[in-house]
Kinemage of the C-alpha trace (Angstrom):
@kinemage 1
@onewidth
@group {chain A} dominant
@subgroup {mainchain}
@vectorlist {calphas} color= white
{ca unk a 1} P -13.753 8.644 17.684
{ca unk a 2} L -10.967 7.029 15.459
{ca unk a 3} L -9.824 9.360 12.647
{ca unk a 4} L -9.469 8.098 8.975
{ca unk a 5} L -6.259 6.411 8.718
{ca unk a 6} L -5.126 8.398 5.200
{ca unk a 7} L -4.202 6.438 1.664
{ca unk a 8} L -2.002 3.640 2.367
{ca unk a 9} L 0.154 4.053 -0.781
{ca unk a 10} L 0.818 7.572 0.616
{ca unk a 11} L 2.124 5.810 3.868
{ca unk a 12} L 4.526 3.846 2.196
{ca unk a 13} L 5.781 6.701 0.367
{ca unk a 14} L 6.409 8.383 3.590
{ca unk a 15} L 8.458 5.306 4.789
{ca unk a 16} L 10.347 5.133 1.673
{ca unk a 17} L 10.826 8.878 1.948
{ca unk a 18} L 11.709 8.406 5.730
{ca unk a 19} L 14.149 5.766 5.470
{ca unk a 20} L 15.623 7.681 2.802
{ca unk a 21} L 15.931 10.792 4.591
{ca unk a 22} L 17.781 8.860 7.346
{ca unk a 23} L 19.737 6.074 5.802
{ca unk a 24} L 22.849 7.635 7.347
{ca unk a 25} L 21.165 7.022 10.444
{ca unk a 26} L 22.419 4.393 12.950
{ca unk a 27} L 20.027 1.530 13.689
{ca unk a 28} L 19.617 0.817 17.657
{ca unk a 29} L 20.797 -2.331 18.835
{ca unk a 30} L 17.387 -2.735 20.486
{ca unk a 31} L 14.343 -2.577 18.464
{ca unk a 32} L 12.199 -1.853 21.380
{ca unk a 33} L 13.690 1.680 20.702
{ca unk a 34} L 12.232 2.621 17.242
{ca unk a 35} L 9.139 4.446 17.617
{ca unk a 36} L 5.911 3.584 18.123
{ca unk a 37} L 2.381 5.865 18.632
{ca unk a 38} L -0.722 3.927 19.215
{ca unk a 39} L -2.875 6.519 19.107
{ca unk a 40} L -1.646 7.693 15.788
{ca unk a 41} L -1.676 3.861 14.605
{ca unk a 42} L -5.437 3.645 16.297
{ca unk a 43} L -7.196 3.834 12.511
{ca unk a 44} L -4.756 1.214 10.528
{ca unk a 45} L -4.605 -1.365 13.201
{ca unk a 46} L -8.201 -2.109 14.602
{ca unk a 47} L -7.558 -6.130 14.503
{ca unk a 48} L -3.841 -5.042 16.043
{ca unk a 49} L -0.936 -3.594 15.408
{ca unk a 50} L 2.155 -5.432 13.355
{ca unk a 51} L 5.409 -6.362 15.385
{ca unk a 52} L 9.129 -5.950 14.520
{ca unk a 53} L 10.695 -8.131 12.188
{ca unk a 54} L 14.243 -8.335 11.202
{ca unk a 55} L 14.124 -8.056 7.744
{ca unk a 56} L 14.546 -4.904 5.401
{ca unk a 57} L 16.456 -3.446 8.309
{ca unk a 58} L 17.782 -0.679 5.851
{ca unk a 59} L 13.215 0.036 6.362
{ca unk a 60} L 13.595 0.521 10.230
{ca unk a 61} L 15.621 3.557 9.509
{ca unk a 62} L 12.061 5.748 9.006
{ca unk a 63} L 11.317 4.657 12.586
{ca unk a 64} L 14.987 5.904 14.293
{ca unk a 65} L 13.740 8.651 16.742
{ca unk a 66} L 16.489 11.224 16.305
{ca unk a 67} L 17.104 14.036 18.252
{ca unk a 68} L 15.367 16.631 15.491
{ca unk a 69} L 12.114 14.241 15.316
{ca unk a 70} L 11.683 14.475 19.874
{ca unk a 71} L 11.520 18.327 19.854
{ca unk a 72} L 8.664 18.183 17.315
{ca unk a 73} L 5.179 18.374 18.353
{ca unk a 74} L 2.927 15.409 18.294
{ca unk a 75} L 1.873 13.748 15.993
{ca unk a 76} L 5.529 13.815 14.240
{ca unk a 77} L 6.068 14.641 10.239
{ca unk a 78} L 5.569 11.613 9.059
{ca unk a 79} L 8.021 12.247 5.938
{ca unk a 80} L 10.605 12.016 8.513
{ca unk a 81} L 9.098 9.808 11.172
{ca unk a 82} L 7.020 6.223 11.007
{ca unk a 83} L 6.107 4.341 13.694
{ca unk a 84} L 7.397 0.665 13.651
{ca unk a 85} L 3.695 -0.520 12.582
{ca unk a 86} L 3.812 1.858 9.118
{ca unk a 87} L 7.090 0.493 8.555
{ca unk a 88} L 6.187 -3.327 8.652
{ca unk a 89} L 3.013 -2.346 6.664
{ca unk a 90} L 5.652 -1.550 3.710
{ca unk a 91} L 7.846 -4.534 4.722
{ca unk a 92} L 4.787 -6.773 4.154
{ca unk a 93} L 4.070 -5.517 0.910
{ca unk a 94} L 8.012 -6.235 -0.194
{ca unk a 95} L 7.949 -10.010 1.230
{ca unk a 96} L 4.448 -10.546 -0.298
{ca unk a 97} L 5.963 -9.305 -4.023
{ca unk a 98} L 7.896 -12.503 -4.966
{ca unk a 99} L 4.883 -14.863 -4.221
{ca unk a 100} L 2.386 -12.916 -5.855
{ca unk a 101} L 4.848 -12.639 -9.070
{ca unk a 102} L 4.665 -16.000 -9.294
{ca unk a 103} L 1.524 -16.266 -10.219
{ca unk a 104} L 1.814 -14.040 -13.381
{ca unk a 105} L 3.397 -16.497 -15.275
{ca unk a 106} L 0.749 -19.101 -14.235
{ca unk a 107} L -1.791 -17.061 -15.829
{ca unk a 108} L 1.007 -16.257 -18.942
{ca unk a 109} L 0.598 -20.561 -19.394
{ca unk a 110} L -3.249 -20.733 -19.661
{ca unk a 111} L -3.533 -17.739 -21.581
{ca unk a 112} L -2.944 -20.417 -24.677
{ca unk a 113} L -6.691 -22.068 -23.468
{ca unk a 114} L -8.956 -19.173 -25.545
{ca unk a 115} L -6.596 -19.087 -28.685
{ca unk a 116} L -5.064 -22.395 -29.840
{ca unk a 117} L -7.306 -24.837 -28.048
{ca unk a 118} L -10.414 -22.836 -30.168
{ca unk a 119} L -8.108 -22.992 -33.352
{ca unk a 120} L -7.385 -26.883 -32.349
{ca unk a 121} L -11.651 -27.403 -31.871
{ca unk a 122} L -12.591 -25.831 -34.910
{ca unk a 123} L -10.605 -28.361 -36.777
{ca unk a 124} L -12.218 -31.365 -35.088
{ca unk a 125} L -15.517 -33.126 -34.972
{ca unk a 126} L -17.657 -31.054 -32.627
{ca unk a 127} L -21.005 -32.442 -33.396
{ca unk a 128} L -23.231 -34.250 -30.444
{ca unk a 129} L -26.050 -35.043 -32.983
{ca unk a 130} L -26.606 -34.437 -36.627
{ca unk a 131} L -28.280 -31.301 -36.304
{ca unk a 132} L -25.785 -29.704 -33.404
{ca unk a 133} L -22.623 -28.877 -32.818
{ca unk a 134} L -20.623 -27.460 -30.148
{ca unk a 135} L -19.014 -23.916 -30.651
{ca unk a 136} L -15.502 -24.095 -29.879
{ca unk a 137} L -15.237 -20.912 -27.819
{ca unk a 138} L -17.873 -22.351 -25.506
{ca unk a 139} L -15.271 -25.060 -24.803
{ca unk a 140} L -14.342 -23.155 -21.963
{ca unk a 141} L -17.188 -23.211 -19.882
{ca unk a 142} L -15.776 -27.296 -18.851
{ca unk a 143} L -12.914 -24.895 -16.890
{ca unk a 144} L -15.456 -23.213 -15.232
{ca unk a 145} L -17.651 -26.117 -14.439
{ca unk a 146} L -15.272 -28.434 -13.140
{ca unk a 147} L -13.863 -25.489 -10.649
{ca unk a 148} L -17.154 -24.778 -9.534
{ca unk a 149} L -17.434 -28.520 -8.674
{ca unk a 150} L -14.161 -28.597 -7.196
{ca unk a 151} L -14.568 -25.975 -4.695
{ca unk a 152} L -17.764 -27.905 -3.084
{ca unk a 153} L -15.652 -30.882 -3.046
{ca unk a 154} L -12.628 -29.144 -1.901
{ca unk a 155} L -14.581 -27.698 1.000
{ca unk a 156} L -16.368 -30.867 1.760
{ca unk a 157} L -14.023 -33.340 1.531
{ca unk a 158} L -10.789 -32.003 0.815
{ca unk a 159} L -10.777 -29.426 4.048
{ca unk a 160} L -11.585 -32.220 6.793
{ca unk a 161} L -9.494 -35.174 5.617
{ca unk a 162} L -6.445 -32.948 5.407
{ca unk a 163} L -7.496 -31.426 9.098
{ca unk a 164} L -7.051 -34.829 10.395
{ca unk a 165} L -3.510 -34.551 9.781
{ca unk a 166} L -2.165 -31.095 9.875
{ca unk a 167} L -4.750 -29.485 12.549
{ca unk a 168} L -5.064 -26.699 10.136
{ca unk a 169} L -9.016 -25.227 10.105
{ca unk a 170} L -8.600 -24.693 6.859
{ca unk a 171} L -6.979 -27.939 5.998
{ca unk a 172} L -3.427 -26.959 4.227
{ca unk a 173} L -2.235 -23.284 4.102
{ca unk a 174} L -2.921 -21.109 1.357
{ca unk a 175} L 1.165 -21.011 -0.087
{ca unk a 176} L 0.472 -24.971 0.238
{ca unk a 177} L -2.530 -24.484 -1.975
{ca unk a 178} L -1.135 -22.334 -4.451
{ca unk a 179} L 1.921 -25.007 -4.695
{ca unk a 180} L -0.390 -27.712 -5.701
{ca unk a 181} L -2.293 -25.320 -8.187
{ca unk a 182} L 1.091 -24.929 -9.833
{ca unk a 183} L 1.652 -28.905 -10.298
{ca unk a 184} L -1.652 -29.522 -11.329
{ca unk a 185} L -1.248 -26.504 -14.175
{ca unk a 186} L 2.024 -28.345 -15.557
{ca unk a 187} L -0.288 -31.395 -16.152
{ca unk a 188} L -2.791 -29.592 -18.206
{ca unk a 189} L -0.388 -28.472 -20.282
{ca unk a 190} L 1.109 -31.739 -20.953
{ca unk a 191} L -2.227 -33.001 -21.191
{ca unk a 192} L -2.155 -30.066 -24.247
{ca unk a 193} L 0.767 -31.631 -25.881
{ca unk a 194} L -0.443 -35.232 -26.298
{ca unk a 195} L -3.807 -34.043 -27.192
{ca unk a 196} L -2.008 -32.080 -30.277
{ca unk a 197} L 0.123 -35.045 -31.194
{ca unk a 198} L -2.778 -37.083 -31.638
{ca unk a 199} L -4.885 -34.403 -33.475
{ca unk a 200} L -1.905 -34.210 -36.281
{ca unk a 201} L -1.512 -38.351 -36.467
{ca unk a 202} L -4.900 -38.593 -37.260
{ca unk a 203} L -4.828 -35.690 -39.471
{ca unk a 204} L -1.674 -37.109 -41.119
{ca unk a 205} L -3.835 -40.667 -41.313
{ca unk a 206} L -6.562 -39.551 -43.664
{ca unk a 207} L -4.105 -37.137 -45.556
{ca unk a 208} L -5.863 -33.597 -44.084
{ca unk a 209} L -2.782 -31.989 -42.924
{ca unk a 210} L -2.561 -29.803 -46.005
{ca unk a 211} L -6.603 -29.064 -45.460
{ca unk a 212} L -6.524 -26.346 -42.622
{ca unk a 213} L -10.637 -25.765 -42.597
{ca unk a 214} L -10.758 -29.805 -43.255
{ca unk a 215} L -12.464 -31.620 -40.198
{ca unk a 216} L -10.928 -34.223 -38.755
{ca unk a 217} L -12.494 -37.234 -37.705
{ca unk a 218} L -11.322 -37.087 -34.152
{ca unk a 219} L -13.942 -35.860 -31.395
{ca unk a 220} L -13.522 -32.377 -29.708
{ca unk a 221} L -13.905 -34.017 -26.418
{ca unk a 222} L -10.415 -34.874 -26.653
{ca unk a 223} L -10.070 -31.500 -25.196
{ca unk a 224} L -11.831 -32.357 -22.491
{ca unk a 225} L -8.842 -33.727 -19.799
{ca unk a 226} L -6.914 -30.364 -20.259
{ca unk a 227} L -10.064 -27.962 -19.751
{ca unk a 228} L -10.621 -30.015 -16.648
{ca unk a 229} L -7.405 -30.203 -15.416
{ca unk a 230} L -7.264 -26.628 -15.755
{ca unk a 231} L -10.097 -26.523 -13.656
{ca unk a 232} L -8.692 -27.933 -10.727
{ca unk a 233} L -5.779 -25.975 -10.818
{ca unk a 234} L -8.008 -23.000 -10.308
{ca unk a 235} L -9.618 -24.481 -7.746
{ca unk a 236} L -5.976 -24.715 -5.789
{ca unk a 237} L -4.330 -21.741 -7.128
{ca unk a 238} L -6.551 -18.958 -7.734
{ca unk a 239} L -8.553 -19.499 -4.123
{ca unk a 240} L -5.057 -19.697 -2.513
{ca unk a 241} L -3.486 -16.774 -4.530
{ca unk a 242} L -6.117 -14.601 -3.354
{ca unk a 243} L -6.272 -15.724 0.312
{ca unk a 244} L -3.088 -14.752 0.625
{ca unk a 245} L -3.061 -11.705 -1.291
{ca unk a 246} L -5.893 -11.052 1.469
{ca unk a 247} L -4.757 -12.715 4.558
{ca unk a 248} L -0.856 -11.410 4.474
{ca unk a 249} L -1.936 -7.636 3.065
{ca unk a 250} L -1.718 -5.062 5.614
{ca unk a 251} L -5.252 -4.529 7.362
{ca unk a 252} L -5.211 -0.985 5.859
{ca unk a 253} L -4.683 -2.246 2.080
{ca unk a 254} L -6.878 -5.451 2.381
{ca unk a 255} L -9.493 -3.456 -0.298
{ca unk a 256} L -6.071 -3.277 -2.783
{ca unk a 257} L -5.323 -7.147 -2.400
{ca unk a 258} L -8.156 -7.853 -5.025
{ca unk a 259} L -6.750 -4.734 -7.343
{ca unk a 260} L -3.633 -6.743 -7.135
{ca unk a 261} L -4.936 -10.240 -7.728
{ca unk a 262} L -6.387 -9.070 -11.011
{ca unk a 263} L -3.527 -7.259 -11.622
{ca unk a 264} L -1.888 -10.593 -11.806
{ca unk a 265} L -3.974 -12.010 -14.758
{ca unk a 266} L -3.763 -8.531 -16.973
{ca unk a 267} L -0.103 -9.093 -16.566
{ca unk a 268} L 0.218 -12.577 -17.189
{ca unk a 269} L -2.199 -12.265 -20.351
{ca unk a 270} L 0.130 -9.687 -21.538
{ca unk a 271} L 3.185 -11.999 -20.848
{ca unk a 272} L 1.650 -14.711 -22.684
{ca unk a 273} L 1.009 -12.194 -25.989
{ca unk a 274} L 4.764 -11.819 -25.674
{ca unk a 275} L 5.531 -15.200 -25.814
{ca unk a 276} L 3.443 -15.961 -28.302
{ca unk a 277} L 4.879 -13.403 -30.685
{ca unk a 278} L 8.782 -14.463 -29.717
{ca unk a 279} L 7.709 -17.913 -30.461
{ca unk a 280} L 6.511 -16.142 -34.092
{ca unk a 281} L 9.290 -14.806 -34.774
{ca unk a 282} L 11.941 -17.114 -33.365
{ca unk a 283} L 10.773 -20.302 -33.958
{ca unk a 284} L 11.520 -20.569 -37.773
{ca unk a 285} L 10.710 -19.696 -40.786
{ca unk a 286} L 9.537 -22.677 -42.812
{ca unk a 287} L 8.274 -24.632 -39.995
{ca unk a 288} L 6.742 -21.938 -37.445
{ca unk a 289} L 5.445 -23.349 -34.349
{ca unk a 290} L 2.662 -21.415 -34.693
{ca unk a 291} L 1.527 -21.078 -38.484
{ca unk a 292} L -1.211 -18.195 -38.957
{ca unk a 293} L -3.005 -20.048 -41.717
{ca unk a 294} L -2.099 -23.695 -41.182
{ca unk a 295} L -2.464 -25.107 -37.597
{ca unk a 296} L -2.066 -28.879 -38.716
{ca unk a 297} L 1.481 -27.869 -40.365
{ca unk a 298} L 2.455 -26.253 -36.994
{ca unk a 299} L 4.479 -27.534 -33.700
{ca unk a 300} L 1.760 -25.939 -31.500
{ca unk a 301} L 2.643 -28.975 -29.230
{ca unk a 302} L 7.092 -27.514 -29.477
{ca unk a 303} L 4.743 -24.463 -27.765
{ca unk a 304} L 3.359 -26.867 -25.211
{ca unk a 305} L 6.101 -28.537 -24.086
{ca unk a 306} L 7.974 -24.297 -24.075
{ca unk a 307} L 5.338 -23.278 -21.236
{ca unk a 308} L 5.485 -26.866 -19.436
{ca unk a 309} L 8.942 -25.775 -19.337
{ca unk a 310} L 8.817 -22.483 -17.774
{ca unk a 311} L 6.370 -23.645 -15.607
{ca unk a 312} L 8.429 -25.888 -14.202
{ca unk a 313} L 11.208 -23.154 -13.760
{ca unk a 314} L 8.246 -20.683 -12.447
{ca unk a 315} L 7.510 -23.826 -9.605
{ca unk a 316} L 10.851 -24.182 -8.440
{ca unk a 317} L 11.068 -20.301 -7.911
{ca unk a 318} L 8.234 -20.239 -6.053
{ca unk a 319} L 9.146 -23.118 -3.866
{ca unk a 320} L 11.984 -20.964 -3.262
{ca unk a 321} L 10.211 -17.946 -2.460
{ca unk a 322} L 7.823 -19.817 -0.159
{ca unk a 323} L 10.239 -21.427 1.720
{ca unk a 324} L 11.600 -18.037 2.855
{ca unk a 325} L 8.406 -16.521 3.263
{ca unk a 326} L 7.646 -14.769 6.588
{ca unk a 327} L 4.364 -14.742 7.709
{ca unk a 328} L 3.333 -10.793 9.059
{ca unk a 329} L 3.697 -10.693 12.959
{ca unk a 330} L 0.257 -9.834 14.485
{ca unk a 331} L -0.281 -8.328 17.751
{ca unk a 332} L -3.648 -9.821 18.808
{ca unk a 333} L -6.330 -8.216 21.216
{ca unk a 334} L -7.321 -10.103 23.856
{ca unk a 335} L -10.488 -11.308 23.823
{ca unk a 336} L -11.228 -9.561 27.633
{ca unk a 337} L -10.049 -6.362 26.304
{ca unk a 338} L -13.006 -7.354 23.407
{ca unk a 339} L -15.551 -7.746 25.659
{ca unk a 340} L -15.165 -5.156 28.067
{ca unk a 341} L -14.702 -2.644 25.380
{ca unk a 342} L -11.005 -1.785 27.467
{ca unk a 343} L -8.184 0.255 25.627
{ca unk a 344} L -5.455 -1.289 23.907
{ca unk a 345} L -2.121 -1.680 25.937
{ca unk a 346} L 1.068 -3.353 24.389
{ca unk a 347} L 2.375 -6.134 26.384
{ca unk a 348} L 5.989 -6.363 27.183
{ca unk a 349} L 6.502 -3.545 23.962
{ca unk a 350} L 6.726 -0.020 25.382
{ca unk a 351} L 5.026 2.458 23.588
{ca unk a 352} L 7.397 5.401 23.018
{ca unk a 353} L 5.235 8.528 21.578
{ca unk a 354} L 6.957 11.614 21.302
{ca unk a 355} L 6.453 14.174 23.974
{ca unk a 356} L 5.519 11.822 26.739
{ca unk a 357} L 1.993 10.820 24.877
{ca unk a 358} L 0.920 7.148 25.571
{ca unk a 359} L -2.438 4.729 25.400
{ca unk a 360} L -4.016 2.329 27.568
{ca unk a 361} L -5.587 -1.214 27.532
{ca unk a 362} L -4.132 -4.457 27.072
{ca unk a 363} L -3.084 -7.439 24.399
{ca unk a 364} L -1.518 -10.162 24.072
{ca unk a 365} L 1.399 -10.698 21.631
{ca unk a 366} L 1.153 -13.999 19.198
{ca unk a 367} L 2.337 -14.570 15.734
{ca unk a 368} L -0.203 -15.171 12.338
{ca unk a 369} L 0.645 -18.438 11.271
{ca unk a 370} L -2.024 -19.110 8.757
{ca unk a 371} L -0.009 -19.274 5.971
């Protein structure tokens, strides 16, 4: 019987605290050396155990065996001691940080899409018959619909014409997927812009600029294009964000890659308040960008064009940071070793337990490339 595996966040304190405790400590030339306990890895690696990488190196110290940690009993104190698999379970949580920042200040650019685009729709003609009209906050729902179309077309189409080319099952990769989320995003805010510049000419046209509650006699389906265009960008960036939030989180804190998805938008609506209220204050006295009583007397599109701007900035930083990425090296059991119900072994890794303790079975080393 496999023993429950502990909190992961008090695992990567005891790395941190490990690599702490021995940052004086001398780093072997090979890393076949640093330590490694199957058995005590047995309940945070069912799907395999994660493999050496040479990044964070300053990490590996919390796996240096010294000669203190090979008279203790086994299992070690694992404020002193991690075995090379608790270590890269920390190292993928660092590499994963910078790509899953990123997406706060997508979420900090549509935060704008249940404020000023309401504001904007209250001023304009919202009726579909004489007796009806649209309520602006339900404008949102077009967001909603059009991703919910998306995703069946992105799955049915989408995912086998781009298989063709890149032999991917799942068409592109999910960083790939989030990159196109964040192009499409810049668009519907652009979109935003010109929609705003033609709300104010017409407003200017039949003299209503000085009317804020005035209705002008442009549709609200003007709005439509940069709902939409939202939508798709969901459909790219919010599946992706989460696969990989999912697919590159260590198999112990898979349940926490959600937590930290949503974490993302509670952030990046809190970013957005920010901005919002620096644009307030900076933007200028007489002519405010963003007027509390007067939209139409505003430069709500200056605002527009701001976020296109940093999310242009927020693209080329996460081109940046994807480029560099490093996918988490996966040891993978062998599908005989499945079957037969056989013990895990490590191929061409020894398995250095203190106290002479070792495992059994067999697997077969290969890198996760899915990203």
């Amino acid at each position: 019987m496999v023993k429950p595996g502990g909190s992961p966040f008090v695992r990567l304190a005891q790395v941190i605290v490990a690599a702490v405790k021995k940052r004086k400590a001398a780093l072997p030339a090979d890393p076949g050396l640093l330590y490694e306990n199957k058995e005590l890895d047995a309940a945070i690696s069912s799907q395999g155990r994660l493999l050496h990488t040479n990044q964070f190196k300053w990490v590996d110290k919390a796996a240096v065996v010294t000669d203190a940690d090979a008279t203790e009993s086994n299992p070690p104190n694992l404020w002193r001691l991690a075995t090379v698999h608790r270590v890269e379970e920390l190292k993928s949580i660092i590499r994963m940080l910078p790509i899953w920042a990123a997406g706060i200040l997508l979420v900090t650019s549509s935060s704008h899409q249940h404020s000023f685009t309401i504001q904007q729709a209250r001023t304009m003609d919202r009726h579909l018959s004489h007796s009806f009209q649209i309520p602006p906050a339900s404008l949102s729902i077009i967001s909603v619909i059009t991703m919910l179309i998306g995703l069946v077309l992105y799955e049915r189409l989408f995912v086998p014409f781009a298989r063709r080319f890149t032999g991917n099952p799942s068409g592109i990769t999910c960083l790939q997927r989030m990159g196109i989320g964040f192009m499409v995003n810049i668009l519907a805010t652009m979109a935003a812009s010109f929609v705003e510049i033609k709300r104010k000419a017409v407003a200017a046209n039949y003299n209503l600029l000085d009317k804020p509650t005035a209705i002008i006699p442009i549709s609200v389906f003007w709005l439509v294009p940069q709902f939409s265009i939202h939508g798709v960008a969901e459909v790219f960036m919010s599946v992706g964000h989460l696969e990989f939030l999912y697919d590159q989180s260590p198999e112990s804190m898979r349940s926490s890659a959600m937590a930290l998805y949503w974490m993302t938008t509670s952030v990046g609506n809190y970013m957005g308040t920010l901005l919002v209220s620096l644009v307030h204050k900076y933007s200028g006295k007489k002519k405010n960008w963003l007027p509390d009583r007067n939209l139409n007397r505003g430069r709500l599109e200056y605002y527009y064009w701001l976020v296109t701007g940093i999310q242009v900035i927020n693209l080329i930083y996460y081109v940046i940071c994807a480029y560099f990425y490093t996918c988490k090296p996966l040891e993978e059991e062998s599908e005989k070793s499945k079957e037969n119900g056989l013990d895990l072994t490590i191929d061409n890794i020894p398995s250095k337990p203190l106290n002479g303790a070792s495992g059994d079975g067999e697997v077969e080393l290969a890198r996760n490339e899915t990203v």
